[in-house]
N, C-alpha and C positions, 0 to 999 in steps of 0.2 A: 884622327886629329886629337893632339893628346888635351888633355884639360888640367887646369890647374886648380885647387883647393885647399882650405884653410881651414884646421878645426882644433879645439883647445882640446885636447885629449890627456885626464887627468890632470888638469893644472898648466900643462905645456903645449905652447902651440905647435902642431904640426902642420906643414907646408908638404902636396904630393903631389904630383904630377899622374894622373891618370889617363894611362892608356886605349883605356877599353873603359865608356859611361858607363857602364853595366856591373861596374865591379859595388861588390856590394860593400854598407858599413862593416861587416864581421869580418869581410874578405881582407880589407885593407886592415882591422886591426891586428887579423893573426899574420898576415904574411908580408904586408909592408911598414907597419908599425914594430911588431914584433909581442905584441899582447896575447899570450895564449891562454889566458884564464878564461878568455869567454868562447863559451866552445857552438860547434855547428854540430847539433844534434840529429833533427829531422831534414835541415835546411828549407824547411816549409812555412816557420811560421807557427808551427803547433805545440813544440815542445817546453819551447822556453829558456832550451840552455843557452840561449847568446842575449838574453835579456841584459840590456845595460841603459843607463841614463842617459838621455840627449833633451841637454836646457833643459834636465829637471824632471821629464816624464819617463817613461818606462815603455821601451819597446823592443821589436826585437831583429836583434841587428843582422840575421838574415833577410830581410823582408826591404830592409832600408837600403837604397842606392846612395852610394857614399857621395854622389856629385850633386844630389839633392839636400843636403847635411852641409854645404860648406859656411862656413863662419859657427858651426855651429859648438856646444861644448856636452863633452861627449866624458863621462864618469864612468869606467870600468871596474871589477873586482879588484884589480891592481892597485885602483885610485881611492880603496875606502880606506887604510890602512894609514895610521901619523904617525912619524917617526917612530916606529917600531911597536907602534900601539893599536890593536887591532881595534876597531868601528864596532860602537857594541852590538849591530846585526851578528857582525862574523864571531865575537863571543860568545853571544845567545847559542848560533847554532852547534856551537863546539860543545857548551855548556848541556845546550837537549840532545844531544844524538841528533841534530838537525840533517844526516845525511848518514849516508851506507856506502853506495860504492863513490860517492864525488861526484860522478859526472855533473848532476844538473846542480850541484852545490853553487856555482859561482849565479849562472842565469835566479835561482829561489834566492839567493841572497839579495842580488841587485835586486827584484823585483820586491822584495822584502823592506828594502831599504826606500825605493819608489811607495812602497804603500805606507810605510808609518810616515815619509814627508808629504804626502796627500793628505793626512789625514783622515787615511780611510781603512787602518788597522782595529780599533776598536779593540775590546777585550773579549767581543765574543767568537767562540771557534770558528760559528760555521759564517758569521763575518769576513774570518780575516781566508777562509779556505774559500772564499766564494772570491776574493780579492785578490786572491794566489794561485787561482783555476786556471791560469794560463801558464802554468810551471809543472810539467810532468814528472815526476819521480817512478821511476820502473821498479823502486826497491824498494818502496812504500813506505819511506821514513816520513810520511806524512802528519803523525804524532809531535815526532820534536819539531817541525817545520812549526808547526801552530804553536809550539810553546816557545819557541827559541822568538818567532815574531812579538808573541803577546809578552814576556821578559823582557826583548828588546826597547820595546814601543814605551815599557814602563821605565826601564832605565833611561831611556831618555828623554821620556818625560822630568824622570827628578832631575837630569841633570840642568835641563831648560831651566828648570825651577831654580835651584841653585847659581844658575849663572844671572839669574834676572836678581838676586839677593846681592851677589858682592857685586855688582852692577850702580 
């Protein structure tokens, strides 16, 4: 019995008609949506590479059944980017060597991105590595990951700062 669902996926609402309950949120973003930035790493849960935003928190979108998500608004790698102006996560990490081979680059960004909007990046290392422990890197760019967050967290601090002045 197929089911119908509704989720704001980057800004836009998407309408799917799902066949099978079982399908997951990562399933339907890479092959019914067409979002391949967030990748199926372990598929378990452990890795981290399909980490992306849903209403704001950080999880991971193997683990999540897409028919328990509906109405829900769901932030990809895809969706951090303004007109052509990268999210200064995705600058920090380019800026630090934040990655090697890519793979879990997109999942350490979102989750990056989830921790400095929790308020729970701080500027100390083993802080924000204690807060990014759910993000694997097999290539161990784990160096620029902490600087590309803790640079990040600062540039947008000033920027808040700055927008709350010509405010």
């Amino acid at each position: 019995m197929p089911l119908s669902i509704s989720l704001v996926v980057n800004g836009v609402r998407k309408d799917v008609v799902l066949e099978d309950p079982r399908v997951t949120l990562l399933d339907l973003l890479r092959e019914r949506v067409g979002l391949t930035g967030t990748k199926k790493g372990c598929d378990r849960g452990q890795c981290g590479a399909c980490t992306v935003l849903v209403d704001g928190r950080r999880i991971n979108a193997c683990l999540a059944l897409a028919v328990s998500l509906d109405g829900a608004d769901v932030l990809t790698i895809e969706g951090l980017a303004k007109g052509g102006q990268l999210d200064p996560v995705q600058a920090a990490f380019i800026a630090h060597d934040g990655f090697q081979c890519g793979f879990c680059t997109p999942g350490q960004i979102m989750s990056a991105v989830g921790l400095i909007r929790e308020g729970e990046a701080g500027d100390d290392p083993e802080r924000i590595r204690e807060g990014m422990s759910g993000n694997l890197c097999r290539c161990g760019a784990y160096v620029g990951i902490i600087e590309a967050v803790r640079d990040a967290r600062k540039q947008l601090a000033i920027s808040a700062n700055e927008d709350r002045r010509v405010a």
